[in-house]
N, CA, C and O atoms as a Tripos MOL2 file, in Angstrom:
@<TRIPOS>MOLECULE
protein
  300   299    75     0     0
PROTEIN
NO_CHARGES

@<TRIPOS>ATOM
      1 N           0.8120   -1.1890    0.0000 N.3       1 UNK1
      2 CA          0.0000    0.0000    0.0000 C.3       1 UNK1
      3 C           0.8650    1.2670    0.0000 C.2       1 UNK1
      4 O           0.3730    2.0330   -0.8280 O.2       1 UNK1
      5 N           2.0620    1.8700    0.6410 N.am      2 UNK2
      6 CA          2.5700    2.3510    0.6490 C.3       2 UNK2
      7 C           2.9390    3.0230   -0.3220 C.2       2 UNK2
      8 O           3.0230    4.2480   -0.4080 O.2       2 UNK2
      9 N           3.3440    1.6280   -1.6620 N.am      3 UNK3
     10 CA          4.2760    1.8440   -2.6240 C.3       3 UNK3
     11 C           2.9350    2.7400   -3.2390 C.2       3 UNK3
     12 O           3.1010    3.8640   -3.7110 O.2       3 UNK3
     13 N           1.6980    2.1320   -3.1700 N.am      4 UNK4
     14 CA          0.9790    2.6720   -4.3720 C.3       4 UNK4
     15 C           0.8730    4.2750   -3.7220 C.2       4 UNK4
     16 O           0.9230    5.0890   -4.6440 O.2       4 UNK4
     17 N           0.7930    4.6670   -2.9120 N.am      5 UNK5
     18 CA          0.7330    6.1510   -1.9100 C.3       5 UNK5
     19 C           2.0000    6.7030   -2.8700 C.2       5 UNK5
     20 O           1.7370    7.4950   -3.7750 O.2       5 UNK5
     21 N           2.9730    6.3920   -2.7100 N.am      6 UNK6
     22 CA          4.4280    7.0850   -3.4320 C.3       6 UNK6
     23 C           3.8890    6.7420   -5.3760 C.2       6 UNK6
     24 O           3.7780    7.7070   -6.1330 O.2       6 UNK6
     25 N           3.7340    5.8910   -5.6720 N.am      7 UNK7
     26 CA          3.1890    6.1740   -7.1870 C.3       7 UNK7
     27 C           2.0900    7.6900   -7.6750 C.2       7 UNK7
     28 O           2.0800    8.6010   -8.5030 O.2       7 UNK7
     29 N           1.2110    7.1240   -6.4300 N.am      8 UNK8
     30 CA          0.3140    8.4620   -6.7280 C.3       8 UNK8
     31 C           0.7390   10.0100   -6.2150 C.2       8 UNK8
     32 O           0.3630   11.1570   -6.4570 O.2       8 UNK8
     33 N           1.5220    9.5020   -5.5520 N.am      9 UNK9
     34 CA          1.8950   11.3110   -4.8200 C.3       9 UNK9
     35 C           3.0020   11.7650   -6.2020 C.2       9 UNK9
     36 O           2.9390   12.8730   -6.7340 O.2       9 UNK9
     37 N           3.9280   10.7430   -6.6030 N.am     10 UNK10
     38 CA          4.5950   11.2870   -7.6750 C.3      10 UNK10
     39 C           3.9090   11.9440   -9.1310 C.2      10 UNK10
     40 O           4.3350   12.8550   -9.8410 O.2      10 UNK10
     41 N           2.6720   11.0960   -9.2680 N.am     11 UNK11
     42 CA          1.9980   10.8550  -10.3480 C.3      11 UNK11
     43 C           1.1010   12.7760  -10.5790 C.2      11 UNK11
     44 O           0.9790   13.5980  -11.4870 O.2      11 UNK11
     45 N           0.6650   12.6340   -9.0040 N.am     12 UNK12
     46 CA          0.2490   14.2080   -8.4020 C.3      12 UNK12
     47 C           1.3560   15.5220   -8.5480 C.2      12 UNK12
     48 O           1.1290   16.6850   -8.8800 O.2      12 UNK12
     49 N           2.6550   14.8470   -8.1610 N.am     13 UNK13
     50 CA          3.0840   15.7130   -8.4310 C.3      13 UNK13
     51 C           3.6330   16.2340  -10.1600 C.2      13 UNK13
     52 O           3.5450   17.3540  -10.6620 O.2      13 UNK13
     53 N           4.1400   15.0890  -10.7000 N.am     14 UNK14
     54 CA          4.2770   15.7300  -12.0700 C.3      14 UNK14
     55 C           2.7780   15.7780  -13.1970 C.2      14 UNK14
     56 O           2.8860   15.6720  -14.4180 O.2      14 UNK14
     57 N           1.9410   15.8910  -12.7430 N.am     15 UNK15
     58 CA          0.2600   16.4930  -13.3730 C.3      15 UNK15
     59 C           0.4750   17.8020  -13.5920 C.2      15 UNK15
     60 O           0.4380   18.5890  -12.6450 O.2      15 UNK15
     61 N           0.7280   18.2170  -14.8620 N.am     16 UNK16
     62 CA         -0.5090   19.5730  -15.3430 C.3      16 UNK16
     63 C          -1.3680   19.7860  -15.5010 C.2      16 UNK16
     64 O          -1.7070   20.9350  -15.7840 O.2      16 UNK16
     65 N          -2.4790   18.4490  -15.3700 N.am     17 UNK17
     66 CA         -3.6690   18.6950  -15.7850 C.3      17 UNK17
     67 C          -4.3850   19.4240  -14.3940 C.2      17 UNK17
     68 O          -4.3710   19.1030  -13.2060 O.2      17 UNK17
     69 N          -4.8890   20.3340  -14.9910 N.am     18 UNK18
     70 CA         -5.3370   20.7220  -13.8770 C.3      18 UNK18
     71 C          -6.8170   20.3310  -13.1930 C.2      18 UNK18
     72 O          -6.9610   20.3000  -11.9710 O.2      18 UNK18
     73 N          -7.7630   20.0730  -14.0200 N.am     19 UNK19
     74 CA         -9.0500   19.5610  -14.3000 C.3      19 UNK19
     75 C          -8.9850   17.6970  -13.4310 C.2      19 UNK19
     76 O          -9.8060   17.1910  -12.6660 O.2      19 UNK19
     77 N          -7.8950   17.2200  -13.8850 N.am     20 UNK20
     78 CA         -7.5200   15.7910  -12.8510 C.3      20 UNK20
     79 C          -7.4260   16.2300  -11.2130 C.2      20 UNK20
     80 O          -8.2350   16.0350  -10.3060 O.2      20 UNK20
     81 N          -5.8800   17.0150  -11.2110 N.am     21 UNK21
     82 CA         -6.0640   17.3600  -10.1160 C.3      21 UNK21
     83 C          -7.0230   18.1070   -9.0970 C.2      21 UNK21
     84 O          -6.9200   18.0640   -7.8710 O.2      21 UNK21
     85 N          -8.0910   18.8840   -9.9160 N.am     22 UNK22
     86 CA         -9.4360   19.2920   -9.2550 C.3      22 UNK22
     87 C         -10.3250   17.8350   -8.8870 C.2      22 UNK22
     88 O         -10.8740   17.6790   -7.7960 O.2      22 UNK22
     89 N         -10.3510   17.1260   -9.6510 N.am     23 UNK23
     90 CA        -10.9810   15.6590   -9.5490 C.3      23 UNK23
     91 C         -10.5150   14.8940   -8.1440 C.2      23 UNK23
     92 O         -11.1180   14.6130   -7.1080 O.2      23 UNK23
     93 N          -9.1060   14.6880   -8.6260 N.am     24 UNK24
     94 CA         -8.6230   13.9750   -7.4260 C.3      24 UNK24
     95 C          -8.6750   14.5980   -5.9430 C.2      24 UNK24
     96 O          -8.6630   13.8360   -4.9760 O.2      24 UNK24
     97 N          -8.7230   15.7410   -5.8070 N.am     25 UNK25
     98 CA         -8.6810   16.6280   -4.7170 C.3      25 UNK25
     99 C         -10.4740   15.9850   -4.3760 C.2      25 UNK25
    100 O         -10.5920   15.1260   -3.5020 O.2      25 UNK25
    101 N         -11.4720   16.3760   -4.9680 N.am     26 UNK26
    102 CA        -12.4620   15.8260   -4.7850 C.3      26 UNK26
    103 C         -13.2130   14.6830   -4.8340 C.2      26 UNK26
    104 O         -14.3980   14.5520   -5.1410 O.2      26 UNK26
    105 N         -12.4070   13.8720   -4.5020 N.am     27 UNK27
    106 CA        -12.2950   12.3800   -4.3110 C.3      27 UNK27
    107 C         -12.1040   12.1930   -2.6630 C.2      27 UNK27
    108 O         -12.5100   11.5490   -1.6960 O.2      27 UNK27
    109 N         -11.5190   12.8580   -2.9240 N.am     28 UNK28
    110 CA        -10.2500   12.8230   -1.6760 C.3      28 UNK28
    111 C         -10.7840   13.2580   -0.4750 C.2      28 UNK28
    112 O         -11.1560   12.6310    0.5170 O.2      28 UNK28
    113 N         -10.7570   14.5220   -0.7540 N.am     29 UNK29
    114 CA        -11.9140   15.5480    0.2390 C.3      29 UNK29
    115 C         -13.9040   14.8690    0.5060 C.2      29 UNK29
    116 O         -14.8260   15.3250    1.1810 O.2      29 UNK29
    117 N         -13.8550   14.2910    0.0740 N.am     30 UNK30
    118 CA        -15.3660   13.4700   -0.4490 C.3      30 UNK30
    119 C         -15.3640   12.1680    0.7510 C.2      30 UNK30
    120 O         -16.2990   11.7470    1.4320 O.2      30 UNK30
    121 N         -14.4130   11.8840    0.7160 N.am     31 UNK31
    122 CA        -14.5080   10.1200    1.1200 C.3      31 UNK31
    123 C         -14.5280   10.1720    2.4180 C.2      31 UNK31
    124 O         -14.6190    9.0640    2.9470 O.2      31 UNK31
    125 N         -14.4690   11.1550    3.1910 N.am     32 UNK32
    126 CA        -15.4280   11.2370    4.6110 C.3      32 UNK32
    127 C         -16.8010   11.4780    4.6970 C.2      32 UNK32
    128 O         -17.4290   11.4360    5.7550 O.2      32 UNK32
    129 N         -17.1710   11.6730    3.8460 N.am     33 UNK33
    130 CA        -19.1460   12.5610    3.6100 C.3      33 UNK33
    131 C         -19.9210   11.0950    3.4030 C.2      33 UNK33
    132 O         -19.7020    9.9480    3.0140 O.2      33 UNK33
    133 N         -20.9170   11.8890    3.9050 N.am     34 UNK34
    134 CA        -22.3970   10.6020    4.1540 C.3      34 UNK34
    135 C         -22.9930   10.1160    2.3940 C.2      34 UNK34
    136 O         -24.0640    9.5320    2.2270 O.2      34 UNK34
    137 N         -21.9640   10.5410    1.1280 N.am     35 UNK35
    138 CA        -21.8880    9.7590    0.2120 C.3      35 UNK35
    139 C         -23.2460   10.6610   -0.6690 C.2      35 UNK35
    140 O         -23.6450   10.3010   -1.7770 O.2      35 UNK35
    141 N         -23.7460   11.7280    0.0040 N.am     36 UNK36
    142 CA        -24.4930   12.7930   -0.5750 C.3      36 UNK36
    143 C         -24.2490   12.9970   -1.8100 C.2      36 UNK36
    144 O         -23.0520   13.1220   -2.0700 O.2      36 UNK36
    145 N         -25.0160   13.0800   -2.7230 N.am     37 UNK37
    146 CA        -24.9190   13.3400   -4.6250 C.3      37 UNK37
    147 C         -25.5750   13.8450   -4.3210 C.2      37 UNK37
    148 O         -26.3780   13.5880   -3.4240 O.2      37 UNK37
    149 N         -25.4150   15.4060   -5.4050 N.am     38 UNK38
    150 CA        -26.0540   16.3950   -6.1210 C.3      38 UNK38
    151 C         -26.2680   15.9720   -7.1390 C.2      38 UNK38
    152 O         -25.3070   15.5180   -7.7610 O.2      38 UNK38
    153 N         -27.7440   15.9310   -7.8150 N.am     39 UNK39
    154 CA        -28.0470   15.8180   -9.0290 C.3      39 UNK39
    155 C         -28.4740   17.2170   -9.6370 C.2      39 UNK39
    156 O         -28.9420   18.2290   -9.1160 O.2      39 UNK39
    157 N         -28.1030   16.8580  -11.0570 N.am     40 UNK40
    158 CA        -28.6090   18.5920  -11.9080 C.3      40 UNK40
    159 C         -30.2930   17.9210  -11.9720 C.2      40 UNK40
    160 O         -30.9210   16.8740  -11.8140 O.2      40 UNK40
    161 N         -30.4660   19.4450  -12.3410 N.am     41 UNK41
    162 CA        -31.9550   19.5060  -12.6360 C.3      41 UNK41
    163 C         -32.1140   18.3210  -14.2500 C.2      41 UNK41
    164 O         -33.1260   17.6380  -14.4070 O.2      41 UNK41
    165 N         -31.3320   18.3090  -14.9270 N.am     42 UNK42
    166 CA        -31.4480   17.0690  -15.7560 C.3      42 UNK42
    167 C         -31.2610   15.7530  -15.6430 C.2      42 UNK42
    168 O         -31.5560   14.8570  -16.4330 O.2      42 UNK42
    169 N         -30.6820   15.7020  -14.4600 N.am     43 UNK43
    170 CA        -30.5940   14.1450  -13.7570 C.3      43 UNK43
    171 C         -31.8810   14.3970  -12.8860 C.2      43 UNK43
    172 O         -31.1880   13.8380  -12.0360 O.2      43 UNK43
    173 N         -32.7380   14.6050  -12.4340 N.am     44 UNK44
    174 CA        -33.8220   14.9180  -11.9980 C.3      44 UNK44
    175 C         -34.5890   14.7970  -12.8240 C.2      44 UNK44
    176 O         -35.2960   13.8780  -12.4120 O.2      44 UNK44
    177 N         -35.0800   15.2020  -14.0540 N.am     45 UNK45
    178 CA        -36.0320   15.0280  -14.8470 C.3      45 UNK45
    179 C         -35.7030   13.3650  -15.1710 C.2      45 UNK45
    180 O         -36.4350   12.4610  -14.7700 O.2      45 UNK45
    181 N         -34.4650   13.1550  -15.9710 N.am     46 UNK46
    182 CA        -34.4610   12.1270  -16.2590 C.3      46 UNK46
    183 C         -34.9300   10.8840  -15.6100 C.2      46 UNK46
    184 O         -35.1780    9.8400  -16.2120 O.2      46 UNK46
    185 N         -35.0560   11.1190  -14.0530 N.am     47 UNK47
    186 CA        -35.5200   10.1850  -12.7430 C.3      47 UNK47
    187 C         -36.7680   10.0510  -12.7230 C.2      47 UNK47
    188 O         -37.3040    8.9860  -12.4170 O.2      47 UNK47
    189 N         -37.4110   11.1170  -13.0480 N.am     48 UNK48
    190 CA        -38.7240   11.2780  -12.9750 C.3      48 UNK48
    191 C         -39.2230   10.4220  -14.3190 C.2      48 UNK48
    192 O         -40.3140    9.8630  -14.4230 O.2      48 UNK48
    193 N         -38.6410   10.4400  -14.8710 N.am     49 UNK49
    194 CA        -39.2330   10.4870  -16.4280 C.3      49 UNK49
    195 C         -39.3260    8.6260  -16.5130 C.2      49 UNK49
    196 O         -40.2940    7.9610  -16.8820 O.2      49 UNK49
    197 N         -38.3420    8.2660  -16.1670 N.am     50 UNK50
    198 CA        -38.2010    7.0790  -15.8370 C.3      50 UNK50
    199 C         -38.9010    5.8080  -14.6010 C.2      50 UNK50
    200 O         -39.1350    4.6000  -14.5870 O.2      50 UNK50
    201 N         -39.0340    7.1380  -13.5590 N.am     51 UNK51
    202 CA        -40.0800    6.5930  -12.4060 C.3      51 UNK51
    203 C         -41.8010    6.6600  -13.2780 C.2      51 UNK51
    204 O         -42.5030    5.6540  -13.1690 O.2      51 UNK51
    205 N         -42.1030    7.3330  -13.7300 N.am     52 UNK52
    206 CA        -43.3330    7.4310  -14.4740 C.3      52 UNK52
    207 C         -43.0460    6.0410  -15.3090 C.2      52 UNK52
    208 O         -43.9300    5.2230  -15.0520 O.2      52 UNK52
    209 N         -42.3100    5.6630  -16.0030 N.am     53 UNK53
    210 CA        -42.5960    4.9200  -16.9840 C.3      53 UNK53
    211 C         -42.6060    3.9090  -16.3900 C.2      53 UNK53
    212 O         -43.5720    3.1660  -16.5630 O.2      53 UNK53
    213 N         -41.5230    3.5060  -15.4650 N.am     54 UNK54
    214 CA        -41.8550    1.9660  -14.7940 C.3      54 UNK54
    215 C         -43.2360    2.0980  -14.1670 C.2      54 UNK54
    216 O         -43.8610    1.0400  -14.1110 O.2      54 UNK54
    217 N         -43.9210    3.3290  -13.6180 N.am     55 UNK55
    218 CA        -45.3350    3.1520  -13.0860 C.3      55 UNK55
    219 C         -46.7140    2.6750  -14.1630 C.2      55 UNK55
    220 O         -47.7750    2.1010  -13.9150 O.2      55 UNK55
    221 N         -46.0650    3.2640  -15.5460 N.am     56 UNK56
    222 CA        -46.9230    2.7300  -16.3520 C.3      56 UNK56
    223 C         -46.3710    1.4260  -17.3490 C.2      56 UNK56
    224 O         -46.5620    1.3250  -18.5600 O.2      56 UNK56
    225 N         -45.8450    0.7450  -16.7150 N.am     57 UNK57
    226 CA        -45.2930   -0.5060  -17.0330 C.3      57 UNK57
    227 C         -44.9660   -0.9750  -18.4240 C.2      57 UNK57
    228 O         -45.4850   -1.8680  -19.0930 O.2      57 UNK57
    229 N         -43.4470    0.2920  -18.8370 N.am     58 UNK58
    230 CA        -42.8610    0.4740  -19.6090 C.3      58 UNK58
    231 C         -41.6900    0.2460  -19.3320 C.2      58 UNK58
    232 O         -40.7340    1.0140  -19.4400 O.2      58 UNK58
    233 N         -41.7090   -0.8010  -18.9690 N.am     59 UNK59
    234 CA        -40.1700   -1.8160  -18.7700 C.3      59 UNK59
    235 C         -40.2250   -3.2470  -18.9490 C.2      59 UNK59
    236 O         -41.1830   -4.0200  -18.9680 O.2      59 UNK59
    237 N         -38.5800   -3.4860  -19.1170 N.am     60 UNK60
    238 CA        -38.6070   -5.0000  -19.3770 C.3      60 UNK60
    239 C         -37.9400   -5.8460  -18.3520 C.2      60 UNK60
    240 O         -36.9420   -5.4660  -17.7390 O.2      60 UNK60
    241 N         -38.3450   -6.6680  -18.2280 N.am     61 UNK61
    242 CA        -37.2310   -7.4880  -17.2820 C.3      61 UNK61
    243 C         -36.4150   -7.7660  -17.6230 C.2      61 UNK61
    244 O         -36.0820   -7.6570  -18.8030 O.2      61 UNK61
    245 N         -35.5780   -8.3680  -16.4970 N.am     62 UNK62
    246 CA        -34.3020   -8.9100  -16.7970 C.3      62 UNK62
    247 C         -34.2400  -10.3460  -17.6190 C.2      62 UNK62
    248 O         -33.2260  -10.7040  -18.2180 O.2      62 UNK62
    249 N         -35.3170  -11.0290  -17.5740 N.am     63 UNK63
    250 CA        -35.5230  -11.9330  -18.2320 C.3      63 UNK63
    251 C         -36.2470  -11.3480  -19.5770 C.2      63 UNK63
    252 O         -35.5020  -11.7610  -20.4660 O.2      63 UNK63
    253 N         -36.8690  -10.9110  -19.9490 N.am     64 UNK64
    254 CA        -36.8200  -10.4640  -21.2040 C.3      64 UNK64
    255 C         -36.0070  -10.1690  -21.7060 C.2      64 UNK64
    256 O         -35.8550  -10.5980  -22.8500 O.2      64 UNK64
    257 N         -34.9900   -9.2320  -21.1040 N.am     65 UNK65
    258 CA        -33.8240   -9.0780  -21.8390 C.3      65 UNK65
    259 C         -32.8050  -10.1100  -22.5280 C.2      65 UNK65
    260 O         -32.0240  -10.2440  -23.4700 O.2      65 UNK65
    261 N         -33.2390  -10.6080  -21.6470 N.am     66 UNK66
    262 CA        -31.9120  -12.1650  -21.4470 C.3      66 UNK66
    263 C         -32.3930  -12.6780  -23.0230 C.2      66 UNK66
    264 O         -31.7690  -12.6030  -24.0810 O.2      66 UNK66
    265 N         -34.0740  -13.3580  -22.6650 N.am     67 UNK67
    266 CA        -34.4820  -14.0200  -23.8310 C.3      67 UNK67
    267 C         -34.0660  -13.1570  -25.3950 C.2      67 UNK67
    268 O         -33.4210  -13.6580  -26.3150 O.2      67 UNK67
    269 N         -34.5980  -11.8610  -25.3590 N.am     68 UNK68
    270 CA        -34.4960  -11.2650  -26.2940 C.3      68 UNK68
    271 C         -32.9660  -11.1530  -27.2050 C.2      68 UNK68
    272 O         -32.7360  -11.0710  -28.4120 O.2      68 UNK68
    273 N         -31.7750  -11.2090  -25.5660 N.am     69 UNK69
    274 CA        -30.3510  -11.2230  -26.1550 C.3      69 UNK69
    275 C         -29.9720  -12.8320  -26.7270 C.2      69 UNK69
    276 O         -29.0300  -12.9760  -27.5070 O.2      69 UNK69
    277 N         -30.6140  -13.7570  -26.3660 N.am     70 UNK70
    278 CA        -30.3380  -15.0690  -26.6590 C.3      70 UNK70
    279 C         -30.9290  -15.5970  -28.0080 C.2      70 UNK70
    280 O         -30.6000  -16.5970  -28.6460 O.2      70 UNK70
    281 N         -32.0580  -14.4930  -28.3200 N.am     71 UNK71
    282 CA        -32.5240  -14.8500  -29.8950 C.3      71 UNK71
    283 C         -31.6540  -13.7830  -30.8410 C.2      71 UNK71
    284 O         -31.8000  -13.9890  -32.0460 O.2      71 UNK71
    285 N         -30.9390  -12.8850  -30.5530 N.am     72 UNK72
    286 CA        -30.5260  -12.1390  -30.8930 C.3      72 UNK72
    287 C         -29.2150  -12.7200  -31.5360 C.2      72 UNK72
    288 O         -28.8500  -12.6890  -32.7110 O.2      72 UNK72
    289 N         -28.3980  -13.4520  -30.0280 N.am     73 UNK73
    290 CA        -27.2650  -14.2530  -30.3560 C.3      73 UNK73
    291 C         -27.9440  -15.2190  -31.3510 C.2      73 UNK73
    292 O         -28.4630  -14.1590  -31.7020 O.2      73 UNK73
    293 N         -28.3010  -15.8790  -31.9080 N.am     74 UNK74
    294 CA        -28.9800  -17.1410  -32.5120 C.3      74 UNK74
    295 C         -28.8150  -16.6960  -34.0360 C.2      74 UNK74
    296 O         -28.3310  -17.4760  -34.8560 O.2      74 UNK74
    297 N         -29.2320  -15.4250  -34.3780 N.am     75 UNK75
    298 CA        -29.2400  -15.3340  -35.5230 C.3      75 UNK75
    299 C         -27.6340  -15.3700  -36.1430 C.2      75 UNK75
    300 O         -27.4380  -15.2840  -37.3550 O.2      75 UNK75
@<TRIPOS>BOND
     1     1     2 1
     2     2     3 1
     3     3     4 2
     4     3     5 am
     5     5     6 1
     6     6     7 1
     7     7     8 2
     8     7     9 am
     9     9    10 1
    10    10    11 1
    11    11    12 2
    12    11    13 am
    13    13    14 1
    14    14    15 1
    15    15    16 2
    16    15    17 am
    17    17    18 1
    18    18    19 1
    19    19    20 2
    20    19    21 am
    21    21    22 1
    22    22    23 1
    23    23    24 2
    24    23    25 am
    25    25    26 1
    26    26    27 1
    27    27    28 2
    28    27    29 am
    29    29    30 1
    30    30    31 1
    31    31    32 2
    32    31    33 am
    33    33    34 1
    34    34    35 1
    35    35    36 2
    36    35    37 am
    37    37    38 1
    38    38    39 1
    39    39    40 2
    40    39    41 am
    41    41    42 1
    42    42    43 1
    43    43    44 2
    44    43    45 am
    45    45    46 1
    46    46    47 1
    47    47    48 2
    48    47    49 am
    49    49    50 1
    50    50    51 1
    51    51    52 2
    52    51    53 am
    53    53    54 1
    54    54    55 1
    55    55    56 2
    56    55    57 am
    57    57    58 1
    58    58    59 1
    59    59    60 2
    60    59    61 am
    61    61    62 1
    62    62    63 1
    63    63    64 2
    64    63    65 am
    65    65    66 1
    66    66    67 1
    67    67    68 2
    68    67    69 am
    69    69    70 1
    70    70    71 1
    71    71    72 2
    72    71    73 am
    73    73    74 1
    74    74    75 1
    75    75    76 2
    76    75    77 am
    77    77    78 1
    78    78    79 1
    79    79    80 2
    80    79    81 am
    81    81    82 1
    82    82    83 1
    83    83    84 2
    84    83    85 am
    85    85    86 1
    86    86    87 1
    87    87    88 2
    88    87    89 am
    89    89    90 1
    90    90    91 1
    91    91    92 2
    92    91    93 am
    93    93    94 1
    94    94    95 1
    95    95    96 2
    96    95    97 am
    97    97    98 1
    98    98    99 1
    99    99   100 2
   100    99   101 am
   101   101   102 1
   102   102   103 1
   103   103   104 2
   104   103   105 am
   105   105   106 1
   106   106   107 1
   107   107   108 2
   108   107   109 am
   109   109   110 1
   110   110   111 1
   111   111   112 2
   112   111   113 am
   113   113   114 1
   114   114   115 1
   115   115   116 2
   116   115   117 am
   117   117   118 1
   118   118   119 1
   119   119   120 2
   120   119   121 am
   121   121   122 1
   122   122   123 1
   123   123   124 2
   124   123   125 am
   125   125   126 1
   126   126   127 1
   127   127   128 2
   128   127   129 am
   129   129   130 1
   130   130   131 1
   131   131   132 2
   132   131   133 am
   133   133   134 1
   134   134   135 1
   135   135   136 2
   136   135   137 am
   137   137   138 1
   138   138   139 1
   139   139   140 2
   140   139   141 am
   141   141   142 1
   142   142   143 1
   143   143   144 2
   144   143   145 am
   145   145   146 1
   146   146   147 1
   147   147   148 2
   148   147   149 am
   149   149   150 1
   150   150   151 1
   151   151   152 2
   152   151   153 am
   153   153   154 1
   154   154   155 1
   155   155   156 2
   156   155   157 am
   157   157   158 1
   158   158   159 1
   159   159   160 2
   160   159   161 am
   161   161   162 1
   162   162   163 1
   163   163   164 2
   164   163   165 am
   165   165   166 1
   166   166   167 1
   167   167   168 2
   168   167   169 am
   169   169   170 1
   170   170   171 1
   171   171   172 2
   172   171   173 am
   173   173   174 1
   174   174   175 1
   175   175   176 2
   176   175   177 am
   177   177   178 1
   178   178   179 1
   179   179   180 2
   180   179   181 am
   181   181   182 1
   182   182   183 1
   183   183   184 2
   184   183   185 am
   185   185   186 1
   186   186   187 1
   187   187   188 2
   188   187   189 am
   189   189   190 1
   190   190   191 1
   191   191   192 2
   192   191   193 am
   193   193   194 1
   194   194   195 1
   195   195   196 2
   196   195   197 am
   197   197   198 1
   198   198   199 1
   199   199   200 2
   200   199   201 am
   201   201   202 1
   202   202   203 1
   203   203   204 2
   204   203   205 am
   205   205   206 1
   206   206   207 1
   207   207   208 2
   208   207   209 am
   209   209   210 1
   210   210   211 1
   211   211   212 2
   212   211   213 am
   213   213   214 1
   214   214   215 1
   215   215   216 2
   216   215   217 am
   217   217   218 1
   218   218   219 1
   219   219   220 2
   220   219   221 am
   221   221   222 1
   222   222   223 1
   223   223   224 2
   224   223   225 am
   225   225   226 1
   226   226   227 1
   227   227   228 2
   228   227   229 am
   229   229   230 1
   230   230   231 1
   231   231   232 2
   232   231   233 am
   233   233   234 1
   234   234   235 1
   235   235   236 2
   236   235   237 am
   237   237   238 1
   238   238   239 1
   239   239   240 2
   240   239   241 am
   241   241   242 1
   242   242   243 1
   243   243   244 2
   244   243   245 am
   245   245   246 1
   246   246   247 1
   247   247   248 2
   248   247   249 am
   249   249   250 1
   250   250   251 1
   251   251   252 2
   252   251   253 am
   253   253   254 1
   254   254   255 1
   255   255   256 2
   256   255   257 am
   257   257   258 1
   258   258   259 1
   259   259   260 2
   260   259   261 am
   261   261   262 1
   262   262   263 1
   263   263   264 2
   264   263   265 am
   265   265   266 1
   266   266   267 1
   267   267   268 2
   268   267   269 am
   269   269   270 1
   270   270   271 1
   271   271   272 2
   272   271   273 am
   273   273   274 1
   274   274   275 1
   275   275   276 2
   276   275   277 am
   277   277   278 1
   278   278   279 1
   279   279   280 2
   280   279   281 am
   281   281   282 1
   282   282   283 1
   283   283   284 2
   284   283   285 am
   285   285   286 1
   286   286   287 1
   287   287   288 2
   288   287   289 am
   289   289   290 1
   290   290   291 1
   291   291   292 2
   292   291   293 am
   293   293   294 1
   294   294   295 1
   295   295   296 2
   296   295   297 am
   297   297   298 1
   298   298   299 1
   299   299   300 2
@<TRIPOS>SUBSTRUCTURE
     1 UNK1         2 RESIDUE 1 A UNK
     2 UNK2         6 RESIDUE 1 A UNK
     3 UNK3        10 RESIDUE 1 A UNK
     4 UNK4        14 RESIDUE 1 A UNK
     5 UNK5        18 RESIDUE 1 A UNK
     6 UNK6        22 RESIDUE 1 A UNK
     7 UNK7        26 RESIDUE 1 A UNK
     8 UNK8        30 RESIDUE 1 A UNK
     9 UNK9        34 RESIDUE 1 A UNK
    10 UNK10       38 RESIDUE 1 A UNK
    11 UNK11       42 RESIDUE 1 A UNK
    12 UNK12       46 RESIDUE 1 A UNK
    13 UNK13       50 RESIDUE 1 A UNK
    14 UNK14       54 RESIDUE 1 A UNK
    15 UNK15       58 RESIDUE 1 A UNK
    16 UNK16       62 RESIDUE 1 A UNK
    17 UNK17       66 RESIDUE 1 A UNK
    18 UNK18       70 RESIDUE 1 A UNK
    19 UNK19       74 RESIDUE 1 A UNK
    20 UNK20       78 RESIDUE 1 A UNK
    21 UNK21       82 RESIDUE 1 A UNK
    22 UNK22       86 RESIDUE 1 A UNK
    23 UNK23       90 RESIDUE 1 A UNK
    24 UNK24       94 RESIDUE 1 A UNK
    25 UNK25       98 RESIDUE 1 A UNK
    26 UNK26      102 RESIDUE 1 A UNK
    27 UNK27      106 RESIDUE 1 A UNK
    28 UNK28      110 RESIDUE 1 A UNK
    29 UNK29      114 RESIDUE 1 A UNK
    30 UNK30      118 RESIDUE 1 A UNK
    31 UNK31      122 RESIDUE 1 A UNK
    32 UNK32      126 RESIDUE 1 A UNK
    33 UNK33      130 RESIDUE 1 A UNK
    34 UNK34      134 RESIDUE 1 A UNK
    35 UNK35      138 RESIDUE 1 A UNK
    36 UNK36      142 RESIDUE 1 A UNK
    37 UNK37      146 RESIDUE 1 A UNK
    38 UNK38      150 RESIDUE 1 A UNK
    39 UNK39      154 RESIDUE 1 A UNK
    40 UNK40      158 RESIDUE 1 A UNK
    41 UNK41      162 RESIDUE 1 A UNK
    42 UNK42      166 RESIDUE 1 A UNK
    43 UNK43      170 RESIDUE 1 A UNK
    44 UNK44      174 RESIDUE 1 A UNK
    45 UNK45      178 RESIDUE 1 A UNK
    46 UNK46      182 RESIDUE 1 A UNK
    47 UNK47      186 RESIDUE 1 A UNK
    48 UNK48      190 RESIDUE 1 A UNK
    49 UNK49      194 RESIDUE 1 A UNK
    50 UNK50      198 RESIDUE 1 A UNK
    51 UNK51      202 RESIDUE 1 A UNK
    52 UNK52      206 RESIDUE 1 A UNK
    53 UNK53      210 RESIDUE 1 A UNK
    54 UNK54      214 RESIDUE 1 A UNK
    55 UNK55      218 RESIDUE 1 A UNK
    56 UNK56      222 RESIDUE 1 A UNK
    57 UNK57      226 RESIDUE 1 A UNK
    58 UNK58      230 RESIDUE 1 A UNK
    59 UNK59      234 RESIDUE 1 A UNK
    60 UNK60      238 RESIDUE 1 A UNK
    61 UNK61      242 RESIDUE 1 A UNK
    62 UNK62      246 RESIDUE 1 A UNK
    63 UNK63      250 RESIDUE 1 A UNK
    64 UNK64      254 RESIDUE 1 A UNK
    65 UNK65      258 RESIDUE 1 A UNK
    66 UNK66      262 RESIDUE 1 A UNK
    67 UNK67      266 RESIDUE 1 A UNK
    68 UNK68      270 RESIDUE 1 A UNK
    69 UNK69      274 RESIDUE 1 A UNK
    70 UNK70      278 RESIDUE 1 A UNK
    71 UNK71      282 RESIDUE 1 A UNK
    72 UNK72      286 RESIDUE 1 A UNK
    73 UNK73      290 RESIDUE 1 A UNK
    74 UNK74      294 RESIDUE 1 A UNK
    75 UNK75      298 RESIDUE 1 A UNK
């Protein structure tokens, strides 16, 4: 474990990217928190949009799927 600590601290240190290192910092800083996600207002619709449809029983199972991928493979 160690070694991999010294890979990544080197790895941190020669990064320009700066957009990684904003990432990794918030990884980092993150992994004490009660695991809280912010969703955008488009991950929100999309939830909704999707909770409606399984209510109007516009989904498939997992076994449908299966069958459907197994005639699929066949051809």
């Amino acid at each position: 474990m160690a070694n991999l600590k010294e890979k990544l601290i080197e790895e941190i240190r020669n990064s320009k990217d700066k957009e990684l290192l904003e990432e990794i910092y918030q990884i980092l800083s993150d992994k004490d928190r009660n695991d809280i996600i912010q969703l955008s207002d488009m991950q929100i619709e999309s939830i909704k949009k999707a909770q409606k449809e399984v209510g109007e029983g516009k989904y498939f199972t997992q076994e449908q799927i299966d069958d459907e991928l197994d005639q699929w493979l066949e051809e």
